[in-house]
SESE-478962 format. One record per residue (C-alpha): x, y, z. Coordinates in steps of 0.001 Angstrom, whole numbers. Layout:
! residues N
+---------+---------+---------+
!      c1 !      c2 !      c3 !
+---------+---------+---------+
!       X !       Y !       Z !
...
+---------+---------+---------+
! end
This chain:
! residues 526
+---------+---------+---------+
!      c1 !      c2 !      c3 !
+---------+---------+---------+
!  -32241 !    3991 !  -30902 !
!  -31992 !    5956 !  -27942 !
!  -31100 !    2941 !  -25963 !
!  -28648 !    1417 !  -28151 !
!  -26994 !    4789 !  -28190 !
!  -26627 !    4294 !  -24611 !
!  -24822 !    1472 !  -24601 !
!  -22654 !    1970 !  -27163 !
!  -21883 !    4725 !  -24817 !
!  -21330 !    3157 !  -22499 !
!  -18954 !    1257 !  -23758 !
!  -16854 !    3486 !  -25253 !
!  -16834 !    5637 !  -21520 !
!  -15597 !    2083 !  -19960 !
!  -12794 !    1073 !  -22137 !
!  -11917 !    4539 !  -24042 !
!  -10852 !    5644 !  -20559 !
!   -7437 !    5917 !  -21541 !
!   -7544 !    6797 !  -24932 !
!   -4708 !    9081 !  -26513 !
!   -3775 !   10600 !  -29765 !
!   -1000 !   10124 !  -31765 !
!     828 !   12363 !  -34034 !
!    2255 !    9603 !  -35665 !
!    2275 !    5535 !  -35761 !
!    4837 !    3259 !  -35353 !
!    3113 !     -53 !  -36538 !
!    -544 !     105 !  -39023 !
!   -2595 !   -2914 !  -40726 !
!   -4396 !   -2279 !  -43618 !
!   -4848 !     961 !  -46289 !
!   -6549 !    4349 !  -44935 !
!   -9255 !    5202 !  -47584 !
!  -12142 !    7522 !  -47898 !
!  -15562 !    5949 !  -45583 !
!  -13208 !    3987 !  -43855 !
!  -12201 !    3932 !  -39575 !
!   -9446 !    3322 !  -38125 !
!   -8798 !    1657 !  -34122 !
!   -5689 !    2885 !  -33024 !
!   -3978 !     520 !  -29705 !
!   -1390 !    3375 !  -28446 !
!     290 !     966 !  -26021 !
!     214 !   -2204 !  -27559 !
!    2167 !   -5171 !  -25788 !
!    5237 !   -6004 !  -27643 !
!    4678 !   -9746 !  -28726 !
!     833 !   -9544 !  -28247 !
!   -1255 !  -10713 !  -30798 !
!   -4517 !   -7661 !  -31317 !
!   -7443 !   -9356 !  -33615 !
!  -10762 !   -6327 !  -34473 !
!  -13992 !   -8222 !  -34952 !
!  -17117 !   -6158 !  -36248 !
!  -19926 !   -6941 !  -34266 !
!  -22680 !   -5190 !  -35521 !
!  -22381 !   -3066 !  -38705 !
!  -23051 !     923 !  -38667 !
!  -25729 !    2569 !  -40954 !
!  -25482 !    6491 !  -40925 !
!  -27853 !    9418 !  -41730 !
!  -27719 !   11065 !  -44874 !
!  -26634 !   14104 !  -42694 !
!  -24441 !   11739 !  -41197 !
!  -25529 !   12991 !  -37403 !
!  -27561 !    9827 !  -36733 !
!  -26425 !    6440 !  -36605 !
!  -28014 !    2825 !  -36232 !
!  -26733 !    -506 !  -35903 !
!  -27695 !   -3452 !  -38166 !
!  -27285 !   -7557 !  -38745 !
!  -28014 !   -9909 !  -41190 !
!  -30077 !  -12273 !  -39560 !
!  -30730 !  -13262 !  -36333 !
!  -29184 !  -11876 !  -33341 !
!  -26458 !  -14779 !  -32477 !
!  -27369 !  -16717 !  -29526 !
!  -24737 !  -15544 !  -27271 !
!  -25945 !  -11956 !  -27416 !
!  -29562 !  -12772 !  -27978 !
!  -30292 !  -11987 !  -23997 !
!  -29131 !   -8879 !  -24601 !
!  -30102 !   -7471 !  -28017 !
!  -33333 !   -7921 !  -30321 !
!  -33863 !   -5756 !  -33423 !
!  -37081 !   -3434 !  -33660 !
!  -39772 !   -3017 !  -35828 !
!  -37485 !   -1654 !  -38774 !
!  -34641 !   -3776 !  -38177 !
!  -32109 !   -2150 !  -36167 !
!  -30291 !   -3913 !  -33777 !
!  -31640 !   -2660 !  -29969 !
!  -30826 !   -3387 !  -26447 !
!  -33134 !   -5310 !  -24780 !
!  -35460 !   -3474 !  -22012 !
!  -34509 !   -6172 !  -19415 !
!  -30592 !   -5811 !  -19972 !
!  -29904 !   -3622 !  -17428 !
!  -26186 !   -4707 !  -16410 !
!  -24043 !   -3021 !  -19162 !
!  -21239 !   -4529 !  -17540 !
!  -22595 !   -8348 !  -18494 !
!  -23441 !   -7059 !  -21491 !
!  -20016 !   -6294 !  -22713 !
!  -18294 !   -9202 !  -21727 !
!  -20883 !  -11053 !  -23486 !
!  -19956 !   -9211 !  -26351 !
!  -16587 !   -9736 !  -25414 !
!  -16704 !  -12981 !  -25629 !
!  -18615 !  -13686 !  -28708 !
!  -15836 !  -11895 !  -30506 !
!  -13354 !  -14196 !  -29171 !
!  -15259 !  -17458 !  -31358 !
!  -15637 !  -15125 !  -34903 !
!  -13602 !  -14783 !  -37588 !
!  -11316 !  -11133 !  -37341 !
!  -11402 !   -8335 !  -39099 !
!   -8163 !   -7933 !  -39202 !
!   -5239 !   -9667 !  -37232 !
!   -1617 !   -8261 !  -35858 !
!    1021 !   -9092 !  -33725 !
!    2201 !   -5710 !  -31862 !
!    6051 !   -4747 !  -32227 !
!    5721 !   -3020 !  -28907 !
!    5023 !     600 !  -30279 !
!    1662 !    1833 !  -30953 !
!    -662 !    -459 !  -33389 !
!   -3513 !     690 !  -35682 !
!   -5617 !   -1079 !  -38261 !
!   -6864 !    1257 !  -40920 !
!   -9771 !     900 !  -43879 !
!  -12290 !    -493 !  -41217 !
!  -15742 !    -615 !  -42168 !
!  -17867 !    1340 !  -39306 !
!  -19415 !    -556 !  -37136 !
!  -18933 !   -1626 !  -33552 !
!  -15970 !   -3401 !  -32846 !
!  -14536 !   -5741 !  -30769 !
!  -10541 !   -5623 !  -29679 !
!   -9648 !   -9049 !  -28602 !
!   -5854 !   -9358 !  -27034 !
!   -5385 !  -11184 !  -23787 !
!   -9616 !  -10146 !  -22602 !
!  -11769 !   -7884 !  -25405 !
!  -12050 !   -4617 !  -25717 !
!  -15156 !   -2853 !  -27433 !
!  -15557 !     366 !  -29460 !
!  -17543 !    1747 !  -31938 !
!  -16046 !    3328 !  -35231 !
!  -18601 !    5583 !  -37670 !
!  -18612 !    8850 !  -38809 !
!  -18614 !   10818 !  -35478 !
!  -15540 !    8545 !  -34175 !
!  -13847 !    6985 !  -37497 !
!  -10202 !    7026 !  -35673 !
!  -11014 !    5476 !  -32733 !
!   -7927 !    5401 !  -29799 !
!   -7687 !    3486 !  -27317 !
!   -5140 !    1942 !  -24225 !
!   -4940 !   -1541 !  -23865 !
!   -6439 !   -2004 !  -20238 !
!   -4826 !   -5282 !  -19745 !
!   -1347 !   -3354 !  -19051 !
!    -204 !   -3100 !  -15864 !
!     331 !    -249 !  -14011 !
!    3553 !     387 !  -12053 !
!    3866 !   -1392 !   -8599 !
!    6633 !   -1725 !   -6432 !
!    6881 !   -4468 !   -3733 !
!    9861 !   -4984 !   -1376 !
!   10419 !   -7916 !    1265 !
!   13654 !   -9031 !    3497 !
!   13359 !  -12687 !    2213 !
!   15408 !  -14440 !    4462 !
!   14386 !  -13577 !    8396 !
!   11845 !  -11846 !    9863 !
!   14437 !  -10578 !   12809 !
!   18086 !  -10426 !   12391 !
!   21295 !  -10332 !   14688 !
!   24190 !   -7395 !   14006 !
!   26313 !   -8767 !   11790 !
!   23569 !  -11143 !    9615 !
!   23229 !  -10733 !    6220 !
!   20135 !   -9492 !    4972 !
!   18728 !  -10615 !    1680 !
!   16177 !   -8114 !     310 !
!   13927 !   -8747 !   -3006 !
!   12061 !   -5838 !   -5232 !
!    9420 !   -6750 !   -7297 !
!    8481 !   -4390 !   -9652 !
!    5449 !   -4604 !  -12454 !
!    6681 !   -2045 !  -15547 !
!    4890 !   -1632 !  -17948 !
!    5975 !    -253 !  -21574 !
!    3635 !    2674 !  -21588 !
!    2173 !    4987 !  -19156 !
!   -1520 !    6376 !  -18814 !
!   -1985 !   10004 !  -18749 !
!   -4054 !   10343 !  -15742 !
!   -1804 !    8614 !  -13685 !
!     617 !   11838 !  -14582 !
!    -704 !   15201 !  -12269 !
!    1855 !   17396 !  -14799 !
!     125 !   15483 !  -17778 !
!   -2729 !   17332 !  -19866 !
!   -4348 !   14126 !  -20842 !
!   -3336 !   14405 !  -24538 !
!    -620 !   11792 !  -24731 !
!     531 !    8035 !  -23368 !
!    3933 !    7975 !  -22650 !
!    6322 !    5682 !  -23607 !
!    8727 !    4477 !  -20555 !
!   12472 !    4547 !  -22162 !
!   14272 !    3747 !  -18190 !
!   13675 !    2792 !  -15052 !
!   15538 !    4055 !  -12315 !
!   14988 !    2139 !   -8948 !
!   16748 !    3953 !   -5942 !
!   16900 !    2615 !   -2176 !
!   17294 !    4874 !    1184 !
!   19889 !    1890 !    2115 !
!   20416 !    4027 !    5763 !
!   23364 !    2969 !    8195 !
!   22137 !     211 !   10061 !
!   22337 !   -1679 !    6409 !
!   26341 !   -1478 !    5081 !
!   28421 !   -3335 !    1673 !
!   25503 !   -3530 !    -282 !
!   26178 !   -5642 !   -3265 !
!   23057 !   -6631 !   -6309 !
!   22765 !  -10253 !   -6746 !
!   21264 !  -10450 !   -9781 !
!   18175 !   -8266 !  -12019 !
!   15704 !  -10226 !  -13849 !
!   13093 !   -9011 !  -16102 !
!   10278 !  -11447 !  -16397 !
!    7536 !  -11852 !  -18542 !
!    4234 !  -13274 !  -17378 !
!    3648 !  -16591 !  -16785 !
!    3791 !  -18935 !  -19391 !
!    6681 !  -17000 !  -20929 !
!   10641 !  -17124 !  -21276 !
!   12591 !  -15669 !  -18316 !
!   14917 !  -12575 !  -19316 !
!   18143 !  -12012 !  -17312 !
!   19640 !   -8967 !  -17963 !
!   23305 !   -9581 !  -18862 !
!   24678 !   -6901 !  -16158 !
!   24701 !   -8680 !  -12733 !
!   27677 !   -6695 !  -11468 !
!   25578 !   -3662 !  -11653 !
!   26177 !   -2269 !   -8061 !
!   24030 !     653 !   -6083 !
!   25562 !    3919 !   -7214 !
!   24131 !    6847 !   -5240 !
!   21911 !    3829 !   -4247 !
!   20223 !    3552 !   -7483 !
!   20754 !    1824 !  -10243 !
!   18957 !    1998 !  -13728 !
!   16769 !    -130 !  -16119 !
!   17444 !     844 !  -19954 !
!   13985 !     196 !  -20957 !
!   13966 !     889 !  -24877 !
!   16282 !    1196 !  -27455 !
!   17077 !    4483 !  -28986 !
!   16564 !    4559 !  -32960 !
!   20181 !    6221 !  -34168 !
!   18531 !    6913 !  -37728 !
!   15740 !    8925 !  -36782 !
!   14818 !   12466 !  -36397 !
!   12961 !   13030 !  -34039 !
!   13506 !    9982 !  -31979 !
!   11691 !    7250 !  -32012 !
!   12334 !    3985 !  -29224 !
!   11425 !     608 !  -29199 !
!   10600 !   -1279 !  -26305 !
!   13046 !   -3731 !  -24986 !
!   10864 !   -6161 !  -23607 !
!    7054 !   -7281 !  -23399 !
!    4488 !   -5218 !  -22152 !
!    3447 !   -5609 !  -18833 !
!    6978 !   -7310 !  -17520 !
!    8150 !   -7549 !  -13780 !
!   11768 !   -6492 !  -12852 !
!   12867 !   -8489 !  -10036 !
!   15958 !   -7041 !   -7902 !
!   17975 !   -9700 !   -5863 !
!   20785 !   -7687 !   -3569 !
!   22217 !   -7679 !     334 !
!   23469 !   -5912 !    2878 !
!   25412 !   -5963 !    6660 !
!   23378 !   -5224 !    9697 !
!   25212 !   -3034 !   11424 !
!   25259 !   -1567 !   14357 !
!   23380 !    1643 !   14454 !
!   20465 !     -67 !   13945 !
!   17394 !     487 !   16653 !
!   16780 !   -2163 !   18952 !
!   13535 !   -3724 !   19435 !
!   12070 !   -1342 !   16638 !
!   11104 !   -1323 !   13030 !
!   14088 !    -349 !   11380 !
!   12623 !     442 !    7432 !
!   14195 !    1129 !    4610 !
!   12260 !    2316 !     870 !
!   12805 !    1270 !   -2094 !
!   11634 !    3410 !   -5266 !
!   10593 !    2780 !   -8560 !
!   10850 !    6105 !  -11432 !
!    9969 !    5636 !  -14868 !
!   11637 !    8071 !  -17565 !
!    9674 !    8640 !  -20249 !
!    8918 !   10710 !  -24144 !
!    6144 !   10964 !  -26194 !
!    5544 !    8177 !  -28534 !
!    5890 !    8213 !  -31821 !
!    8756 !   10568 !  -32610 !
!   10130 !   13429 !  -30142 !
!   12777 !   15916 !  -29504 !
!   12303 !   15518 !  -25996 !
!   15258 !   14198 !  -23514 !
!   13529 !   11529 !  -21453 !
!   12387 !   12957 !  -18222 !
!   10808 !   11535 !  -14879 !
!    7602 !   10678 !  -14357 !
!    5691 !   13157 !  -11961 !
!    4553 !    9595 !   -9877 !
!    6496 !    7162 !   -7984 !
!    6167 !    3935 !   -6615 !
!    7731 !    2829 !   -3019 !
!    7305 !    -199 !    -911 !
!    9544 !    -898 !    2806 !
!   10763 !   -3499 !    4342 !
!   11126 !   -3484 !    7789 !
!   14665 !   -5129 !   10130 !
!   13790 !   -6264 !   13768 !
!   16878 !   -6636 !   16020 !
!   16758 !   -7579 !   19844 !
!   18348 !   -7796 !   22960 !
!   18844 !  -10545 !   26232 !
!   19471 !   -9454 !   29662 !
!   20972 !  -11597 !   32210 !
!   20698 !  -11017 !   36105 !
!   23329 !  -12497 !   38755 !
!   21484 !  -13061 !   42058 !
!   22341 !  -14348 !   45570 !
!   20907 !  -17987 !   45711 !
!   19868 !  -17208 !   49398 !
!   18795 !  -13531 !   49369 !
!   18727 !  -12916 !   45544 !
!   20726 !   -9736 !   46123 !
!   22257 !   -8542 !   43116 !
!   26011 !  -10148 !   42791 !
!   28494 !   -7469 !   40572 !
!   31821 !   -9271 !   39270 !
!   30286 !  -12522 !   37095 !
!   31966 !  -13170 !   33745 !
!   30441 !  -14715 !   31096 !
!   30941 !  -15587 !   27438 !
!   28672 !  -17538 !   24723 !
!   30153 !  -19406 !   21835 !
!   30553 !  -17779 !   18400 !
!   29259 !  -14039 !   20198 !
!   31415 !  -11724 !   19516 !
!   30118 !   -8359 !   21092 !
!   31518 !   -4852 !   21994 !
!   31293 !   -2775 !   25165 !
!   29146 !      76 !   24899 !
!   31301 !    2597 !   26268 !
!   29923 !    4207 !   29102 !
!   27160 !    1511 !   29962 !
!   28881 !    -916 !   32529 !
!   27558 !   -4535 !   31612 !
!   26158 !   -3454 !   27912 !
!   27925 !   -5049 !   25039 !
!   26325 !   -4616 !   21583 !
!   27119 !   -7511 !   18944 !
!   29726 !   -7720 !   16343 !
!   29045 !  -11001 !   14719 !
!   27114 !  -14027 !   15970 !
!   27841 !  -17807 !   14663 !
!   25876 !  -20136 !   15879 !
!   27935 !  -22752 !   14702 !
!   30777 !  -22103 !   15996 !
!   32143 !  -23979 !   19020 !
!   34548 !  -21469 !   20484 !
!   33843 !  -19304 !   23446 !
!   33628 !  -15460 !   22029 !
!   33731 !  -12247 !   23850 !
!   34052 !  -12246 !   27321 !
!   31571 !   -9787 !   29417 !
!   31122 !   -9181 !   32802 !
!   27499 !   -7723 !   34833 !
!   27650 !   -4746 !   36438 !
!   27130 !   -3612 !   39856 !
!   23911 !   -3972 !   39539 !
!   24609 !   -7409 !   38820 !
!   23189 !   -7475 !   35166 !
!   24575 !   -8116 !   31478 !
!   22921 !   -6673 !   28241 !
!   23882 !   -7813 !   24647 !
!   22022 !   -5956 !   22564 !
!   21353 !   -6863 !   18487 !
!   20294 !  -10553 !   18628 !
!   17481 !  -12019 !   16360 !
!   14502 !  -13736 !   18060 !
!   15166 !  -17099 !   16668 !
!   18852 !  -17729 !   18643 !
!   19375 !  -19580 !   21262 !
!   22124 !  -18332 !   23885 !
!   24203 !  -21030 !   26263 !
!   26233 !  -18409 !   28619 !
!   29178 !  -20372 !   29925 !
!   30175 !  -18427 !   33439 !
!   34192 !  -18089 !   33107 !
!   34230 !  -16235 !   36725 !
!   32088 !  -16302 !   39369 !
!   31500 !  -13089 !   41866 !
!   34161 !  -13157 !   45142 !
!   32888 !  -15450 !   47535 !
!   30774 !  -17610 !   45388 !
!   30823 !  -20930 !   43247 !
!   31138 !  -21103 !   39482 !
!   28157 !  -22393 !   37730 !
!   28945 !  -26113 !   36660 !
!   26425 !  -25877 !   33894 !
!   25759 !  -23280 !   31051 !
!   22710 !  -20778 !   31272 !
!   20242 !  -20204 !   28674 !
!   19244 !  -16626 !   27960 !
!   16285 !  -15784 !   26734 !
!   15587 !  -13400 !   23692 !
!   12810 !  -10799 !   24506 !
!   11746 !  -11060 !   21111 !
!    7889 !  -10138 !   22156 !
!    6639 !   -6855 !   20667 !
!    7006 !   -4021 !   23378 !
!    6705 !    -734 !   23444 !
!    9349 !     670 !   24374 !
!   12563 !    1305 !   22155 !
!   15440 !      91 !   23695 !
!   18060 !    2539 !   23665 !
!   21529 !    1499 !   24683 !
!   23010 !    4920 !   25264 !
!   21332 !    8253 !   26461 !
!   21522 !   11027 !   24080 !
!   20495 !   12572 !   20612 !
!   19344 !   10333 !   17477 !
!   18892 !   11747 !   13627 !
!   16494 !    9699 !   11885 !
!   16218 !   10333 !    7812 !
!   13080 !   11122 !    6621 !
!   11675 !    7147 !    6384 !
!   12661 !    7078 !    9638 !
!   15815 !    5349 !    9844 !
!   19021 !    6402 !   12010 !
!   21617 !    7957 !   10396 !
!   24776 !    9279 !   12280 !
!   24131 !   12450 !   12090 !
!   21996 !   15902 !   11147 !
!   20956 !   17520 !    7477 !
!   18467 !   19479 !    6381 !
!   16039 !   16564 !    6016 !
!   16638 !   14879 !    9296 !
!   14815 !   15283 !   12248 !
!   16173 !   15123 !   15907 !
!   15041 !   13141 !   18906 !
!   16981 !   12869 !   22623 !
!   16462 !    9676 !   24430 !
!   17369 !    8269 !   27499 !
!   18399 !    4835 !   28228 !
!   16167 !    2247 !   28275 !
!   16563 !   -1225 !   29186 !
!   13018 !   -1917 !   31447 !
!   11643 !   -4311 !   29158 !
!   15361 !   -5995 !   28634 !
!   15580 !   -6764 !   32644 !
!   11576 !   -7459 !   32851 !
!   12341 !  -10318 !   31037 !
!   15895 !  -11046 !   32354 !
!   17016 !  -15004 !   32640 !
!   17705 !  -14936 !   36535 !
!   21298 !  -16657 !   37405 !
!   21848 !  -17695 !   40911 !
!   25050 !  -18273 !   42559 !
!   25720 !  -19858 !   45841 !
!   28322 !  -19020 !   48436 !
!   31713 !  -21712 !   48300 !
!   31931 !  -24181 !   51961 !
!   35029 !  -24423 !   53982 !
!   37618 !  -26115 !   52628 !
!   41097 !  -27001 !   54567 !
!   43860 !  -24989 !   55246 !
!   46371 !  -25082 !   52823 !
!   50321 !  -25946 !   53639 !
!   49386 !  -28997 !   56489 !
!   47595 !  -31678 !   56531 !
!   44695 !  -30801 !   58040 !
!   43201 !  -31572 !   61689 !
!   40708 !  -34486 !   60748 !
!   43543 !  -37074 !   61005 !
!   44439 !  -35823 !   64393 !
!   40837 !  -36354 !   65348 !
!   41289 !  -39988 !   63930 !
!   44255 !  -40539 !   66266 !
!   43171 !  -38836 !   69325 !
!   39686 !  -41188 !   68860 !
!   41802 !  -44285 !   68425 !
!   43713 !  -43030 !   71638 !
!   40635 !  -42742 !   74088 !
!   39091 !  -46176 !   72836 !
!   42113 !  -47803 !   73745 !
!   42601 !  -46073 !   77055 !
!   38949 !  -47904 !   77756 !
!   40226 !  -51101 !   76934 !
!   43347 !  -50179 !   78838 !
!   41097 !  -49577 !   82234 !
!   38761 !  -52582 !   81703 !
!   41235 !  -54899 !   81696 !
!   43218 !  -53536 !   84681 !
!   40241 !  -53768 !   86970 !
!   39326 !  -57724 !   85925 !
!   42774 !  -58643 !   86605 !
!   42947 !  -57149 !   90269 !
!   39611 !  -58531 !   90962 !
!   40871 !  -62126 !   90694 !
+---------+---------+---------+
! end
């Protein structure tokens, strides 16, 4: 007996760990009556089919303090490597079962091939099945769930452990690097479930589930991220199931958050109850985009957070406005921008050459005001098959466009070459430094405000925190694409026509004053 005990236990410790009490319930199967249990599922999935199966039966005490656990016949088959019945009958766990956890999905599974007790499909509130026999149950819904009803425990509780907790999950789905100007596609994932446990709740006392009535999911959308627009919510079911679009896809960001009604509000009662909207254990999937603009940080993580916050009230009837749960759930995704530096040499000396002008088709960029030869981009199309922006290097004969993703590929046509020297024929490709390096590459000197995830904003608050920086293009030149120019030959003078005809002539001239003098001499000679 002792051992059995344990068990049963056991399992009541592994999947009671979330039990609750109700004051009152929304959804019950079968008649209360006197010597008679009830299981109570507090957050039963809306659509879910719940089946009890007695396993064993329970035999009380006269006192009704003990208890023992009995079957007609033989111990089934499937549980037979677990259980034997003693000398008097009762049923016993075996002395060489030692893993409980086998031993319940055994059970488990044996339920799943008997006839039920009793048989519901959940409305999405809480779910009980009333006049039950005592005796140690099985809950079968998606897996089994096992408890034991008697006289100790005759309204037994518990939370469906198959229902997912609260996740978020956030990814920039179309690019792993980005030039200023791209649009950025971002997808949430979020798992929501219909109720929450109470120990995932620090203000909670542990008394109550609560029922989720919203979700409100909020993103730090900083300034490097601009025109934010949702493309479309989805709430899905699991797999196997209907998709569920929610009929609002012009929901936009407003105080970049939006909100997920989650259940609907009974009008006729008093106190409230709600009904869940949608399935237990759905995902909400959030489809929107933004601008990259250009504050962003340059060959740095730029992150941005989404959140997820349920709302909830106690089931089963409340007074209560909904209010937010103590928890939330955040994921980031991060934006990689970065930069290409050109260098104009001397072919000869490779002396730095000031003066070269340059543009790239479909770039269009804009000077960074005070940093000669630093142009940060607008827009870049690589499609396009016009010449953009033009920009010249500085004295130091370099060019920096800053905000280009990794995966681009620059052609840098040279529309001016420096005094003195030839134009390239041929257009120059410049390389992205793309690599990871550790430097941030800041295009002006001066103070940043980053927001508390990190991201630059364009100025202080009182949850911002300050950091001055200095300039900072050594890894940019490092890895500049070297140009080389050549000094231009002598050409000839303009307004005559030049002095290689007269050296023509005067040539012709001399060879026939040869001729002249030969001939002269052989005719005096005869």
């Amino acid at each position: 007996m002792k051992h059995v005990r344990k068990i049963f236990a056991f399992a009541v410790a592994l999947f009671m760990a979330f039990a609750v009490a109700l004051p009152a319930f929304a959804q019950t199967v079968g008649t209360a009556a006197e010597g008679k249990g009830s299981i109570t599922i507090n957050n039963a999935a809306k659509g879910e089919e719940y089946s009890v199966v007695k396993i064993f039966d329970a035999k009380l005490s006269d006192d009704k303090s003990g208890i023992s656990y009995t079957y007609d016949g033989a111990i089934p088959g499937a549980l037979s490597t677990y259980f034997e019945k003693d000398s008097t009958g009762n049923v016993v766990k075996k002395s060489t079962a030692t893993n409980d956890a086998a031993i319940v999905a055994a059970v488990q599974e044996y339920a799943k091939t008997q006839n039920a007790t009793a048989t519901a499909t959940s409305d999405g509130s809480s779910l009980t099945f009333q006049g039950l026999p005592y005796g140690y149950y099985a809950v079968i819904s998606t897996q089994g769930t096992v408890v034991t009803v008697d006289s100790t425990n005759p309204n037994a509780t518990i939370y469906d452990k198959n229902t997912k907790t609260v996740s978020a999950e956030k990814t920039a789905n179309n690019g792993t690097s980005y030039s200023i100007g791209d649009q950025v596609n971002f997808t949430a994932t979020f798992n929501a479930p219909n109720y929450l446990s109470p120990e995932e709740n620090a203000n909670e006392d542990g008394s109550d589930a609560r029922q989720v009535v919203k979700y409100v999911i909020s993103d730090t959308l900083p300034e490097f991220l601009s025109d934010v627009q949702v493309d479309s919510i989805k709430v899905i079911y699991k797999s196997g199931d209907t998709t569920s679009e929610l009929d609002d896809v012009t929901i936009q960001f407003s105080n970049k958050s939006l909100t997920i009604p989650w259940a609907d509000k009974d009008p006729n009662t008093n106190p409230a109850t709600y009904t869940s909207k949608y399935k237990n254990g759905a995902q909400i999937v959030v489809s929107y985009h933004g601008t990259l603009t250009s504050t962003v940080n340059i060959n740095a993580a730029n992150t941005n957070k989404v959140t997820i916050t349920p709302h909830v009230v106690k089931p089963g009837g409340t007074t209560e406005e909904p209010e937010p749960w103590s928890k939330t759930w955040s994921d980031t995704a991060e934006i990689k921008t970065y930069g290409a530096a050109l260098k104009k040499v001397d072919g000869e000396t490779q002396n730095a050459l000031k003066g070269a002008k340059f543009k790239v088709k479909g770039l269009t960029v804009a000077a960074v005001e005070g940093e000669a030869g630093v142009y940060k981009v607008v827009e870049y199309d690589a499609t396009s098959t016009t010449l953009g922006t033009e920009m010249s290097t500085n004295n130091d004969g370099q060019l920096y466009i800053i905000g280009l993703a990794n995966n681009v590929t620059l052609k840098a046509t040279e529309t001016e070459a420096p005094n003195g020297y030839n134009k390239l024929r041929e257009d120059e490709t410049v390389d992205i430094t793309s690599q990871v390096l550790n430097n941030t590459i800041y295009e002006t000197s001066g103070t940043r405000y980053y927001d508390a995830d990190g991201n630059l904003v364009s100025q202080s608050s009182s949850t911002t925190t300050t950091k001055n920086v200095e300039k900072n293009y050594t890894d940019l030149i490092t890895n500049a694409t070297v140009v080389e120019n050549n000094k231009g030959t002598e050409m000839p003078s303009t307004g005559g026509i030049g002095t290689t005809i007269f050296y023509v002539v005067g040539g012709v001239m001399v060879a026939g004053a040869v001729v002249f003098l030969l001939t002269k001499r052989r005719v005096n000679a005869e």
